[in-house]
Biotite code that builds the C-alpha atoms (Angstrom):
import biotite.structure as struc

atoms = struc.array([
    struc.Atom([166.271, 18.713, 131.382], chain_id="A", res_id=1, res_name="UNK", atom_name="CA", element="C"),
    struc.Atom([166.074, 21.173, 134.003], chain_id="A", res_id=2, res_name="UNK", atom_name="CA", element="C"),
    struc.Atom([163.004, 23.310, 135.177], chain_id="A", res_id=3, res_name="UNK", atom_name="CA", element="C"),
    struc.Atom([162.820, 26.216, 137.702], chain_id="A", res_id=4, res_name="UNK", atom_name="CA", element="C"),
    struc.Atom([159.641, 28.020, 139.084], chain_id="A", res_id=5, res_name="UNK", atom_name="CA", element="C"),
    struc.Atom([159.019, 31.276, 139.205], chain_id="A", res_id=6, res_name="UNK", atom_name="CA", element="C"),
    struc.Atom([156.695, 31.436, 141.885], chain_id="A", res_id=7, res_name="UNK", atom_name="CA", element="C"),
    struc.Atom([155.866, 35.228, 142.250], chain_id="A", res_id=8, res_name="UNK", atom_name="CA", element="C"),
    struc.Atom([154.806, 35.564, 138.284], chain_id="A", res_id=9, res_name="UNK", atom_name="CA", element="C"),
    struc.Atom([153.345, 31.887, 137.257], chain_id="A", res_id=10, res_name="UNK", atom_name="CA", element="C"),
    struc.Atom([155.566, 31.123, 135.127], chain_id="A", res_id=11, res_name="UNK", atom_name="CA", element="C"),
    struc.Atom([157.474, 27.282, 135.289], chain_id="A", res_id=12, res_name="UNK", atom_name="CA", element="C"),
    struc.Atom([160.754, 27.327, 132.993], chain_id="A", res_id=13, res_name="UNK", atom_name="CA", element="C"),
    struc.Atom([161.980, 24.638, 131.325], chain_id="A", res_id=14, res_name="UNK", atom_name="CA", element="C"),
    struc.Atom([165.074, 23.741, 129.369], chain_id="A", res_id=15, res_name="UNK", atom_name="CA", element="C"),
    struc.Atom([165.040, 20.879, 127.422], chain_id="A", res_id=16, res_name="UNK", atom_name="CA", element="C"),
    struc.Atom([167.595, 19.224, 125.162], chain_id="A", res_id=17, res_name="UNK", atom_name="CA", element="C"),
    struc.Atom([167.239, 16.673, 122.592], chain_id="A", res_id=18, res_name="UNK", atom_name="CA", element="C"),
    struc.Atom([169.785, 14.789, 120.805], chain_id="A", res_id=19, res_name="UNK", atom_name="CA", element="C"),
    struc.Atom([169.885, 14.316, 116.779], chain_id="A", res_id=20, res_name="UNK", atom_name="CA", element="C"),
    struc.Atom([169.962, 10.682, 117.415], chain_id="A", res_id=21, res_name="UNK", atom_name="CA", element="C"),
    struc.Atom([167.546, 10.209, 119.236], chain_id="A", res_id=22, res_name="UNK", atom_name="CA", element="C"),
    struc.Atom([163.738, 8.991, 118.423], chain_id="A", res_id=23, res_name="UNK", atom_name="CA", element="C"),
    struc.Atom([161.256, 11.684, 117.643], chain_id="A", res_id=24, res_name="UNK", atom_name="CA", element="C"),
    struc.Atom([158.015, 9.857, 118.873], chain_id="A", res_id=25, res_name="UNK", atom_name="CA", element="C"),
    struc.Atom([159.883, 9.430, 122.398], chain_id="A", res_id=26, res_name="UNK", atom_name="CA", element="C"),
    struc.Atom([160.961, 12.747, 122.357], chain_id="A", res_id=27, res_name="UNK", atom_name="CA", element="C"),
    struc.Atom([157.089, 14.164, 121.683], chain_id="A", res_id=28, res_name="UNK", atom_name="CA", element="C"),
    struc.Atom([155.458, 11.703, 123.550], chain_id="A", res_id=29, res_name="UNK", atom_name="CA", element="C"),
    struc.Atom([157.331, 13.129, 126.563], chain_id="A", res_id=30, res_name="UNK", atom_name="CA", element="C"),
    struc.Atom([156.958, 16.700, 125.728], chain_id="A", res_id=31, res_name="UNK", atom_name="CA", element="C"),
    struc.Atom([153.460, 16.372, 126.053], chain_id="A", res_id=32, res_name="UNK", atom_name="CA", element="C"),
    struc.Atom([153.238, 14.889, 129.142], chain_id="A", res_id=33, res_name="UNK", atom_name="CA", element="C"),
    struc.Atom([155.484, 18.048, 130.415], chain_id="A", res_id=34, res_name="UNK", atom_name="CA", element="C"),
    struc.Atom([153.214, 20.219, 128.818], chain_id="A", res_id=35, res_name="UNK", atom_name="CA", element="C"),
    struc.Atom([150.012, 18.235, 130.520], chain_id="A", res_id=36, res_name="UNK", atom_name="CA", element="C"),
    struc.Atom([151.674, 18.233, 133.930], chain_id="A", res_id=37, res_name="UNK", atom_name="CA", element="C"),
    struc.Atom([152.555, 22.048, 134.280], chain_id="A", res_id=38, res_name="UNK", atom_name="CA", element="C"),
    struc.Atom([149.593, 23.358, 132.333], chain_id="A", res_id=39, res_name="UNK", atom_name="CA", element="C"),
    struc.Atom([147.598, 21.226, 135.055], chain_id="A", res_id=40, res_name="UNK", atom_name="CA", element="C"),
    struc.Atom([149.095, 23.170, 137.982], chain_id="A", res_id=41, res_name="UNK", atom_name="CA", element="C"),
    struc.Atom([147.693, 26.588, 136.077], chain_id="A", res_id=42, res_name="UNK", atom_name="CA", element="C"),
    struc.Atom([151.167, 28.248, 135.436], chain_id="A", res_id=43, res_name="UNK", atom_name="CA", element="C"),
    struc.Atom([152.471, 29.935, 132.159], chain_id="A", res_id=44, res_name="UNK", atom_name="CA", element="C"),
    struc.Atom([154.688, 27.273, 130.730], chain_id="A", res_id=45, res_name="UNK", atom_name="CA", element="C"),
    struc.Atom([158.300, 29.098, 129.185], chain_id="A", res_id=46, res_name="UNK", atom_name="CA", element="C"),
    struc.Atom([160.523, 25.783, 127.666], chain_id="A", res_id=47, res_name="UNK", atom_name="CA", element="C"),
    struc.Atom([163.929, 27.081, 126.513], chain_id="A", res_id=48, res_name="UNK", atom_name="CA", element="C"),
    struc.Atom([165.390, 24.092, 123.961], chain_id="A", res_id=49, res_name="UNK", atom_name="CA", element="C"),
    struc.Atom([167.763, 22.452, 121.497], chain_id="A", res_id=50, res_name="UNK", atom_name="CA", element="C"),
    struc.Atom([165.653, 20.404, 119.743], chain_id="A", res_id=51, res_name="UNK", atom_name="CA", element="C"),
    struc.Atom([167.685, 19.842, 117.029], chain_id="A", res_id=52, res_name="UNK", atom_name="CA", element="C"),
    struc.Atom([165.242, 20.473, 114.515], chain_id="A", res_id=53, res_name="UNK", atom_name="CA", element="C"),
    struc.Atom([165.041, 23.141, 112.411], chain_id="A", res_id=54, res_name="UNK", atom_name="CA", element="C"),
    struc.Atom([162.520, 25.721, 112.596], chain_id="A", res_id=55, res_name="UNK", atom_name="CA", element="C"),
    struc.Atom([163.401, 27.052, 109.199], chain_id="A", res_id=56, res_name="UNK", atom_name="CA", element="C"),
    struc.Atom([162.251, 24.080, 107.223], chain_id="A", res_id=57, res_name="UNK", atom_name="CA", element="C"),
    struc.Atom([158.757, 22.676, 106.056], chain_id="A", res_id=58, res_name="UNK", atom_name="CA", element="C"),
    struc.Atom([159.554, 19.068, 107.024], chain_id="A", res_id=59, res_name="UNK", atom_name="CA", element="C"),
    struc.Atom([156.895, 16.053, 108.564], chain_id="A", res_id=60, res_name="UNK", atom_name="CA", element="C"),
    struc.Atom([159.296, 15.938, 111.460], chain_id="A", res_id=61, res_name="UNK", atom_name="CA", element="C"),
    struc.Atom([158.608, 19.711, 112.544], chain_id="A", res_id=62, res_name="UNK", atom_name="CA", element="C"),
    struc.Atom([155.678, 19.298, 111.435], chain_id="A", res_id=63, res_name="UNK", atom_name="CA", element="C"),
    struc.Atom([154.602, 16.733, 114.719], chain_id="A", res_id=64, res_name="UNK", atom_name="CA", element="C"),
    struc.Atom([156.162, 19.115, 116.423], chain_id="A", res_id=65, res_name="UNK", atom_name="CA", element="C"),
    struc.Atom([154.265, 22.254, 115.974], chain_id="A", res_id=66, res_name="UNK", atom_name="CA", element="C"),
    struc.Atom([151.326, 20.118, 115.668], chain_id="A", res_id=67, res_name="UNK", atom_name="CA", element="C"),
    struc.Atom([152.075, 18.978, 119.267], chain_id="A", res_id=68, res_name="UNK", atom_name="CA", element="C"),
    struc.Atom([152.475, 22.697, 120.285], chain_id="A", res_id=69, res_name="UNK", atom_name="CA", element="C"),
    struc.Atom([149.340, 23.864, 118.828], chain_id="A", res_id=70, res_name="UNK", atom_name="CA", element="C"),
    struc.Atom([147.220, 21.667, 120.512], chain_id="A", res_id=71, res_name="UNK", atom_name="CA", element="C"),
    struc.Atom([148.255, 23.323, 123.635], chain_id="A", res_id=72, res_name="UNK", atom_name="CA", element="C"),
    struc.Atom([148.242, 26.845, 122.296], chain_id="A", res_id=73, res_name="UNK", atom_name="CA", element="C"),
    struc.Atom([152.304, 27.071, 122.020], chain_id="A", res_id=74, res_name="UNK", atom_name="CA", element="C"),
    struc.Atom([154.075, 29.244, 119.901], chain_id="A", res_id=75, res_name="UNK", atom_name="CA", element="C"),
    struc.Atom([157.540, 29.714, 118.950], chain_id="A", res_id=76, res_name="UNK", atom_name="CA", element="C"),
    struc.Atom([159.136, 33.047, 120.316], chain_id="A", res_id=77, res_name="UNK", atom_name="CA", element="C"),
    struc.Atom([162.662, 32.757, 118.236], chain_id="A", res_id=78, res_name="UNK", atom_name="CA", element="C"),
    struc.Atom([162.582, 34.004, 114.778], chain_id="A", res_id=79, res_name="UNK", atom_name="CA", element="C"),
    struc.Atom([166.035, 34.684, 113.741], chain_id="A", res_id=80, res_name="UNK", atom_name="CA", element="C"),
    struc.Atom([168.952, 32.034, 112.966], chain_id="A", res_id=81, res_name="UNK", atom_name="CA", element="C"),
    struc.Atom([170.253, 30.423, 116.294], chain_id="A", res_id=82, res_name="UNK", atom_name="CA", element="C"),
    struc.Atom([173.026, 28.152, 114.740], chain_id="A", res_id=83, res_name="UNK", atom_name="CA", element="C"),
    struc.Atom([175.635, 29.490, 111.771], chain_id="A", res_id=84, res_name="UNK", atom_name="CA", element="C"),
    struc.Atom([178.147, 27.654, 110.632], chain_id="A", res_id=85, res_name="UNK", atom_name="CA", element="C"),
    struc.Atom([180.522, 28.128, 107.622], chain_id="A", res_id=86, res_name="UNK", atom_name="CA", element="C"),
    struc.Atom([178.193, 25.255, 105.725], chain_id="A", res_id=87, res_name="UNK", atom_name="CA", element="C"),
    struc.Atom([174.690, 25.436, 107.201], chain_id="A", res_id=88, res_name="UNK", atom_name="CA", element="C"),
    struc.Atom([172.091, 28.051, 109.111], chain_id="A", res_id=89, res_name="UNK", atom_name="CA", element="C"),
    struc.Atom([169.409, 26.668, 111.610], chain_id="A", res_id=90, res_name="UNK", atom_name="CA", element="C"),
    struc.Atom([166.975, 28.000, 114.058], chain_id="A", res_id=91, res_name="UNK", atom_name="CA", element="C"),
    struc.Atom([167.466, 24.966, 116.822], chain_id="A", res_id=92, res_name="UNK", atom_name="CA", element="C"),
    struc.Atom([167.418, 26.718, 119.531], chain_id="A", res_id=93, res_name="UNK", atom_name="CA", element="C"),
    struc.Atom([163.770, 28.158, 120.574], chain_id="A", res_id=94, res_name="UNK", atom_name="CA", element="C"),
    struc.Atom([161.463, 29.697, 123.074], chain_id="A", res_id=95, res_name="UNK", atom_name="CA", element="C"),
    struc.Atom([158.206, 28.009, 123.579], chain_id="A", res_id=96, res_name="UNK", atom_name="CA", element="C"),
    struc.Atom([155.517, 29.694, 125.253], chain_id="A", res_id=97, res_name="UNK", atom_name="CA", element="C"),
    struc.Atom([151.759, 29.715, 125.696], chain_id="A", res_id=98, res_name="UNK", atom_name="CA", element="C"),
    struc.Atom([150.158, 31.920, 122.483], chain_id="A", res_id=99, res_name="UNK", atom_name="CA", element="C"),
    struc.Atom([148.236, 34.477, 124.899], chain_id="A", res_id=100, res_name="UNK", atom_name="CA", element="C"),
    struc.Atom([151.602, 35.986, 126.922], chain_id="A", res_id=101, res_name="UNK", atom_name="CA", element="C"),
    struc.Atom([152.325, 39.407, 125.954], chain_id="A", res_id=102, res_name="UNK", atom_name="CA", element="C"),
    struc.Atom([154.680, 40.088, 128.510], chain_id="A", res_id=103, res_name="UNK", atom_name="CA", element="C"),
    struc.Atom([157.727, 38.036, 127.032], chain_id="A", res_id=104, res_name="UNK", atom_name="CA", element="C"),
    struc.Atom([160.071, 39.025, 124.196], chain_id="A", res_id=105, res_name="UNK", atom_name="CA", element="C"),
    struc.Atom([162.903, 36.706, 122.881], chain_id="A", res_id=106, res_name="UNK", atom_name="CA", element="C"),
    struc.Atom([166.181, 38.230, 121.054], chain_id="A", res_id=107, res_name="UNK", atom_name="CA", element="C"),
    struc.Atom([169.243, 35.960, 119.957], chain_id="A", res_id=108, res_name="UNK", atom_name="CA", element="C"),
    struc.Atom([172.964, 37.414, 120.739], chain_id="A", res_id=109, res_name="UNK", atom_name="CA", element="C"),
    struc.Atom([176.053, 35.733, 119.315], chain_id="A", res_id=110, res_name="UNK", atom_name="CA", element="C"),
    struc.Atom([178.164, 35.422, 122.502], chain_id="A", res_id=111, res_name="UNK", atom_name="CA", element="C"),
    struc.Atom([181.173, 34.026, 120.560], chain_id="A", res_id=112, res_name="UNK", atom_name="CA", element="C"),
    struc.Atom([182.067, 31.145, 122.135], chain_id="A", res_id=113, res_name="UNK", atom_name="CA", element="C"),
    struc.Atom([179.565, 28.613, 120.675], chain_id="A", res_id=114, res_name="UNK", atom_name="CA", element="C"),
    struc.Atom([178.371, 27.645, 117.274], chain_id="A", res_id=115, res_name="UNK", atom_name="CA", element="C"),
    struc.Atom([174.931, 28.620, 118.824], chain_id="A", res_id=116, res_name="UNK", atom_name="CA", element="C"),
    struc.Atom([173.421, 31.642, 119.521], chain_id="A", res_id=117, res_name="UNK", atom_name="CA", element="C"),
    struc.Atom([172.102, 32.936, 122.960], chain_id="A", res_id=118, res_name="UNK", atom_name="CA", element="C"),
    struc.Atom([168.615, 33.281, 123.190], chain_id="A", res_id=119, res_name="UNK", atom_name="CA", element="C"),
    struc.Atom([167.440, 35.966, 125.688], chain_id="A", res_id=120, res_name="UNK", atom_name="CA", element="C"),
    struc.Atom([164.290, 35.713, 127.283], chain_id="A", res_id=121, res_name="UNK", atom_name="CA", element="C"),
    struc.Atom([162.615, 39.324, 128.542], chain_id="A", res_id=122, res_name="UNK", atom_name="CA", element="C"),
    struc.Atom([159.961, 38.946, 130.835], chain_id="A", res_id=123, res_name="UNK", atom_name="CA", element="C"),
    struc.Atom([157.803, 42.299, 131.536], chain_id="A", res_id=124, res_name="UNK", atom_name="CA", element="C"),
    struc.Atom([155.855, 41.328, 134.105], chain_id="A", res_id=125, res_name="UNK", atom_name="CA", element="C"),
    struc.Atom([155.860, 44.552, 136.139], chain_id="A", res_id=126, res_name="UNK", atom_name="CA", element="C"),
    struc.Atom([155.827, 44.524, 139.841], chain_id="A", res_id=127, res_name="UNK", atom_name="CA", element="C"),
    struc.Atom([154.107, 40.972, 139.980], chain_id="A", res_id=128, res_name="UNK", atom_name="CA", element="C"),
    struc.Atom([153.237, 39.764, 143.522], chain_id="A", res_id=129, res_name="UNK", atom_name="CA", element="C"),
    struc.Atom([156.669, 40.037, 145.468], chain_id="A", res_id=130, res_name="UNK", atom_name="CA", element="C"),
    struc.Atom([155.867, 39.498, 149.179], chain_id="A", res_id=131, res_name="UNK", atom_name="CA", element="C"),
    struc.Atom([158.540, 40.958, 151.072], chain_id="A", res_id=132, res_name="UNK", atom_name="CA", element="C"),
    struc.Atom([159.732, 38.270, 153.838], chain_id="A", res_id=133, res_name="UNK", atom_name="CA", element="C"),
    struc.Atom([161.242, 39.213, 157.039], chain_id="A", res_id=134, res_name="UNK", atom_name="CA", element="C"),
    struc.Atom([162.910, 37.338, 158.721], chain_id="A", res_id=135, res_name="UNK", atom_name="CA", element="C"),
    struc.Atom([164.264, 38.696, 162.306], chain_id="A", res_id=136, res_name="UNK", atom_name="CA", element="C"),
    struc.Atom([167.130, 36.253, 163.927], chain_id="A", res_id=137, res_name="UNK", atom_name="CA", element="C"),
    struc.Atom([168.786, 36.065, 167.160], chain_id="A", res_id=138, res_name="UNK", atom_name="CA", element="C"),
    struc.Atom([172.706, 37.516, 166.929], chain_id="A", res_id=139, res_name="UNK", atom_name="CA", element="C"),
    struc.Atom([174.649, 34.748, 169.283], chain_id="A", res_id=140, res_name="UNK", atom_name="CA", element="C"),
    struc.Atom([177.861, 36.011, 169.303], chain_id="A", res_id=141, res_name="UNK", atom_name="CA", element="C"),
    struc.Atom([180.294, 35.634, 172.367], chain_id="A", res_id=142, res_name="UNK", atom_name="CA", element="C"),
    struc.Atom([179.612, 39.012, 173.208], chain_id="A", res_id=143, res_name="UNK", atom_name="CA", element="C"),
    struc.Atom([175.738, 38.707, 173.146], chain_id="A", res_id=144, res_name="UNK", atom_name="CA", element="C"),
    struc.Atom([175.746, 35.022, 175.313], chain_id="A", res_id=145, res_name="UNK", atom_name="CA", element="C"),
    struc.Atom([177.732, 36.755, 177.814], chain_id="A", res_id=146, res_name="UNK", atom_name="CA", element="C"),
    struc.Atom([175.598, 39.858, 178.380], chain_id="A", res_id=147, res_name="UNK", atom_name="CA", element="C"),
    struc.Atom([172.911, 37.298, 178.915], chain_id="A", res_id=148, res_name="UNK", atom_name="CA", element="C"),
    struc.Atom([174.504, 35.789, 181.423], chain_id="A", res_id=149, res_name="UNK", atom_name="CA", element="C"),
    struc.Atom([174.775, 38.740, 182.888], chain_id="A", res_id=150, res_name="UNK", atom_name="CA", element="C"),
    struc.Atom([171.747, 39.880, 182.969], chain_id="A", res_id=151, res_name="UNK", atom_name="CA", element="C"),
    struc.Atom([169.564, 36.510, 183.587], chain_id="A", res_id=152, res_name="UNK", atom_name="CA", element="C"),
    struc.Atom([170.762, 36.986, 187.762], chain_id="A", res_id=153, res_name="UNK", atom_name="CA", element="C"),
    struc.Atom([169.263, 40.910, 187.666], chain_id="A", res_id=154, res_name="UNK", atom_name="CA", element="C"),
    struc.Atom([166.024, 39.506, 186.636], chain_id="A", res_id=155, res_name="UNK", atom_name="CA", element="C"),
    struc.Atom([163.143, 38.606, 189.823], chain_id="A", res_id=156, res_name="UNK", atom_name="CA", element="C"),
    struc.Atom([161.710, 35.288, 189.014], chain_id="A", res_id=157, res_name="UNK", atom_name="CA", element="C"),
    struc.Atom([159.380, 34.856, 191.541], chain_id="A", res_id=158, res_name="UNK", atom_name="CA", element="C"),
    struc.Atom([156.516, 35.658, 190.067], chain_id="A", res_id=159, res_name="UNK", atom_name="CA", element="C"),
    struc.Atom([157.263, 32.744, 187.578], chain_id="A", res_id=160, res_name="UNK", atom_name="CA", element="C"),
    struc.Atom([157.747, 30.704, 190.324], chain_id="A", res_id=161, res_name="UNK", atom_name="CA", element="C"),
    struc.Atom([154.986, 31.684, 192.772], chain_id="A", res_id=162, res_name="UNK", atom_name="CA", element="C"),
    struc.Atom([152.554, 29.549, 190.011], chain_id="A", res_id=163, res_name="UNK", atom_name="CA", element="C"),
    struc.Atom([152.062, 26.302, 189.938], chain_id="A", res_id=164, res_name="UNK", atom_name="CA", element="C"),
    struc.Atom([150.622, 26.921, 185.911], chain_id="A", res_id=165, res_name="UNK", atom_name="CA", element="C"),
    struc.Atom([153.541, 27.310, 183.352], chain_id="A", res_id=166, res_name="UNK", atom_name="CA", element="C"),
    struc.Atom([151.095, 29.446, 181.278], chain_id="A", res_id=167, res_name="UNK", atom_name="CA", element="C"),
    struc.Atom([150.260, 31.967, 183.634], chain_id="A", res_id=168, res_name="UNK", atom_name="CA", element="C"),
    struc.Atom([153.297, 32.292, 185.103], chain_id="A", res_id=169, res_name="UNK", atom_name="CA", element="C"),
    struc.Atom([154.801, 33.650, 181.832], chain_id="A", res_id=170, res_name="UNK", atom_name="CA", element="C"),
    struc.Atom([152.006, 36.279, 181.683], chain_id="A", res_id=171, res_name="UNK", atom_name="CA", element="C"),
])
């Protein structure tokens, strides 16, 4: 598992994998307590998977699944085949997001070096709320320590040192 924030938009990412092997129940039972923890801190939730279950079939194992989701208000955003193989075609790859976000679009590419599919997430968010950040930083370069030096001895410091207050001599 691996997450990222996207602080400027709201949105928390998270890619998830889950083995064929391994238990369902587990698997669900810590889903939801993802899904508890970032819907908690008000953010768009975007969870990019293998979940190695097929979206394509009507089976009581998906079916926990998208029961799970839809108690949060989670849809699936992939709708095309994600795996294709010479004996078998799968959707196991998908894009889970909260129902009410208009601003995302998923496609699937074949990049051709995987038995899976890419899935592309487009996020329209606009201009969002960038703050530009400045930041301003001191050069110290031989050149620039030495041209201090040389001008720290031109400088009168007696009105620093006519005060016997460090704050008002630096007035």
């Amino acid at each position: 598992m691996s997450m990222t924030e996207l602080v400027d938009y709201g949105y928390i990412s998270v890619c998830i994998y889950r083995s064929p092997d391994s238990s369902l129940w587990i698997f669900l039972n810590n889903l939801e307590f993802i899904i508890q923890k970032i819907q908690s801190r008000n953010k768009k939730l975007l969870l990019c998977c293998d979940w190695n279950l097929n979206f394509m079939l009507d089976n009581r194992r998906l079916q926990e699944l998208q029961n799970l989701l839809g108690s949060y208000d989670m849809i699936n955003m992939v709708r095309s085949l994600t795996r294709i193989t010479p004996s078998t075609e799968s959707l196991i790859d998908v894009i889970i997001t909260n129902k009410d976000n208009p601003e995302l679009r998923a496609s699937v590419v074949d990049l051709g070096f995987s038995d899976h599919l890419a899935q592309i997430v487009r996020i329209n968010i606009g201009k969002g709320n960038r703050r530009t950040k400045i930041v301003v930083r001191r050069q110290l370069t031989n050149n620039s320590i030495e041209e201090l030096k040389n001008l720290l001895p031109k400088e009168s410091w007696n009105e620093v040192f006519n005060h016997s207050d460090v704050n008002c001599s630096l007035k």
